[in-house]
N, C-alpha and C positions, 0 to 999 in steps of 0.2 A: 830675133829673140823668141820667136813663138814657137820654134822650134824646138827649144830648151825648157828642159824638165823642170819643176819649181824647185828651190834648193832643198827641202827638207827630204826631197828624193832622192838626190847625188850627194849629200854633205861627205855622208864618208868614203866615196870615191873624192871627192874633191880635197878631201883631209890627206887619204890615202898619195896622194900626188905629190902633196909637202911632204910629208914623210918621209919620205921615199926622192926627195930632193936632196942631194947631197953637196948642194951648196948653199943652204938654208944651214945658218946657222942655231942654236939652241933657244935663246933668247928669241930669235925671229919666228920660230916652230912657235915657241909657247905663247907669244901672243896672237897669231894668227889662229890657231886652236882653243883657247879662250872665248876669239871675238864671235868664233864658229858655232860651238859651243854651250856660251852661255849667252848673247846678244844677239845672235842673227837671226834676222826678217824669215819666218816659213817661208816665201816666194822668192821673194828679190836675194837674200843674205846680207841683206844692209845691216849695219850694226852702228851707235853712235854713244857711245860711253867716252867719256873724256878720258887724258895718258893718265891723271890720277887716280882713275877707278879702277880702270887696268893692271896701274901699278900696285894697288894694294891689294889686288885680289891675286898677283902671281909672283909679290913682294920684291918686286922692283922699283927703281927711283923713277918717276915721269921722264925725265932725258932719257933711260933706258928704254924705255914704251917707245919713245918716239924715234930714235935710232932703228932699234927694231921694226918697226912699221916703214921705216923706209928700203928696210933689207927687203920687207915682203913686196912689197912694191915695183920695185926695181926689177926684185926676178918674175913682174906678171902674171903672181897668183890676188894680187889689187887693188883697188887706187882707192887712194886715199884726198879727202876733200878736208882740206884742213879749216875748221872754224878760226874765229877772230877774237877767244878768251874774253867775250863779254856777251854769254849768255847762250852762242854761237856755239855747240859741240861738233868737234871735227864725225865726216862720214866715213864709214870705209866699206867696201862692198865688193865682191869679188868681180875678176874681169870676165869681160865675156869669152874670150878666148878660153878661160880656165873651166867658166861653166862648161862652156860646148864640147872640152876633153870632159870630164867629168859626166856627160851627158851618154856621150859615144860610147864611154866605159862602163858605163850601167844600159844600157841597151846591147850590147854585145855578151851580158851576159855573165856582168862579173856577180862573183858568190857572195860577197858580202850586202850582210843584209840592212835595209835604211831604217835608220829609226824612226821612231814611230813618230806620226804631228800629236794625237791628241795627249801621250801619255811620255813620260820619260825612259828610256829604255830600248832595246832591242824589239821589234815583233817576232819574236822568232818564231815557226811554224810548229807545228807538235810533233815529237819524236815518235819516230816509229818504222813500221817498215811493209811491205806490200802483202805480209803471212797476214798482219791484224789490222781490223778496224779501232783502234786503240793506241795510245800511244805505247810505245816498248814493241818488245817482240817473242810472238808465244811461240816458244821451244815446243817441239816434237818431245814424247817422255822418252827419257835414256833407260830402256830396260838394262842394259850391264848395269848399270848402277843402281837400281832397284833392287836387283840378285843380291848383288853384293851388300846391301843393307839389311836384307831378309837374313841375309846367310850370319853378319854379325849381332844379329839379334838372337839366332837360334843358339849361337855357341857363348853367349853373355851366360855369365854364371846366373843363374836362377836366386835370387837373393832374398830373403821375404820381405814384402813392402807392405802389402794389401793382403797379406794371404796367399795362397799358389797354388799355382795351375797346375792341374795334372796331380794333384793329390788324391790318395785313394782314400782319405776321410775331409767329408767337407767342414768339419767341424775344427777340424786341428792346420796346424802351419807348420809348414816344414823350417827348421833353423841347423843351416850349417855346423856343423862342431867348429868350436875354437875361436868364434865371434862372441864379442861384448856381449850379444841377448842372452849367449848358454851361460855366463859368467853371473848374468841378471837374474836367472832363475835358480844357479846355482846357492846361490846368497839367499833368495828369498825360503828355498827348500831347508837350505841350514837353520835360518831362523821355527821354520814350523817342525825341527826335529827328524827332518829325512834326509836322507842319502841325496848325492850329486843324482845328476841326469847320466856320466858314465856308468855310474852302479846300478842303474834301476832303470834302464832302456837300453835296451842294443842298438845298436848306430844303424841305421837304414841307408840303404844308397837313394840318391833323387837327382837327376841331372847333372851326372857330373860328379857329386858331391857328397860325403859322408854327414850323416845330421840323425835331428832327433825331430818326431812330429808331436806339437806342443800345442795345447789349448790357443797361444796366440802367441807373437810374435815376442810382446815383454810382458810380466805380470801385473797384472792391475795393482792400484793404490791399496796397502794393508787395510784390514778390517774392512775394506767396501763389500760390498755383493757380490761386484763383479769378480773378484778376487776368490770370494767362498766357492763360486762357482765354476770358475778355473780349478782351484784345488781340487776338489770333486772329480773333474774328469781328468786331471792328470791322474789322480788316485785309480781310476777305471782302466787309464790306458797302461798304467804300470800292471797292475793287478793281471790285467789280460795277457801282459808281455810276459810275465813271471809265469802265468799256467801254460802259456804254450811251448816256454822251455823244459817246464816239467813234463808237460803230455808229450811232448816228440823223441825224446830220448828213450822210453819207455820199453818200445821195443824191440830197437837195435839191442839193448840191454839183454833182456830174456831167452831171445837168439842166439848172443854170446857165449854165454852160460853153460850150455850143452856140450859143444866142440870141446870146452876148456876140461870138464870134468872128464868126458870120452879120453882126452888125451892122455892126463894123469894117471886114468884103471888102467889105459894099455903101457904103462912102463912101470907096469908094479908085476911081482913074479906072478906064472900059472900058479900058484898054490893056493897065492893070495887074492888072485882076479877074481872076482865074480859072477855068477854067470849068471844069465838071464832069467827070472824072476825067482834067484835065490836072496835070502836077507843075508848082509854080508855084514851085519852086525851077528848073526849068529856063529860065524867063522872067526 
């Protein structure tokens, strides 16, 4: 016997054996598993609960307990010491034969692991692996997949959230055409007496995307400050938009002008042509 492991070390190799008996039947499994379980000795696996406590605890009748208990008996996984119902609880404790398989079977190395004496439960060991001092296991970084996140981040539509990047005025925010916000300020310009943002900004391109660059993303609450001061520099950034379509056509204009009238004197008769620095109002 010195031989042999204390049971709280082999229990579930020793479990593992009835289980795994196929001429145990159901009723005989559950009380042997029970006695295992919830009654047996750390050391020896003695166990001494009476057939009634057994039976209510696995809601069997006590003749069922005790039939059962002869089933397990019989196939030399225990013996049972039967008390004399005056005060006397019968014994039951596993045979030596069952320990010493049960002993050989966790010495040779089986995986399952024994439960713990001081606490209830598994001791299972920490998960992990031979990359980390740590439980789990630290991944190498997946550069394709990095790429691939970078690369869908650059081709996301630019939306304004906070303001945007890559604006040539730090003061304004770019907003898409055809979103709720241009609808928002479309309203709020109606109310103060001006024109939409299509009459009174030309559409700028910005990532992607046709829009208008705006004091800020939606208009501040009416009558606040913040509000007055928005109006303000949209009024600037229109004002600016509006001279520079007047200043840049300017020239092509006055250019034109010349060819066109050239062309008209040369399809009018020699009689009536003009000729170079004559007044052709005097003719």
């Amino acid at each position: 016997m010195s031989e042999l492991l204390p049971f709280c070390k082999i229990k579930l190799q020793y479990l593992l054996e009835m289980v795994t008996d196929h001429e145990l039947d159901d009723n005989a499994l559950r009380v042997a598993l029970y006695l295992a379980l919830a009654h047996a000795d750390h050391e020896t696996g003695e166990s001494r609960p009476s057939f009634e406590t057994i039976g209510a605890a696995i809601g069997k009748h006590a003749k069922s307990v005790k039939r059962a208990l002869n089933k397990v008996e019989a196939a030399g996984y225990m013996t049972v010491e039967r008390g004399t119902n005056k005060g006397n609880s019968s014994r039951y404790r596993p045979t030596e034969a069952a320990l010493k398989r049960a002993t050989d079977r966790r010495r040779e190395g089986d995986k399952v692991v024994p439960l713990g004496r001081a606490k209830g439960g598994q001791s299972c060991p920490q998960s992990g692996t031979d990359l980390s001092g740590k439980g789990g296991q630290v991944r190498p970084p997946n550069r394709e997949q990095e790429l691939r996140k970078e690369q869908g981040r650059a081709s996301a539509p630019d939306l304004p959230d906070e303001g945007q990047s890559g604006g040539t005025r730090p003061d304004l925010v770019f907003v898409p055409r055809g979103i709720c916000f241009v609808r928002d300020w479309d309203a709020r310009l109606a109310r103060e007496g001006m024109t939409t943002l299509e009459r009174s900004l030309p559409l700028s391109p910005h990532e992607h995307h046709l829009g208008f660059w705006l004091p800020a993303r939606t208009p501040a609450p009416v009558d606040s400050a913040e509000w007055q001061a928005q109006l303000r520099l949209l009024r600037d950034v229109i004002r600016q938009a509006q001279d520079g379509e007047c200043a840049a056509p300017t020239a092509p204009r006055i250019t034109s002008f010349a060819p066109r009238q050239m062309q008209r004197a040369s399809r009018l008769p020699p009689e009536v042509s003009p000729t170079v620095g004559e007044n052709r109002h005097a003719v």
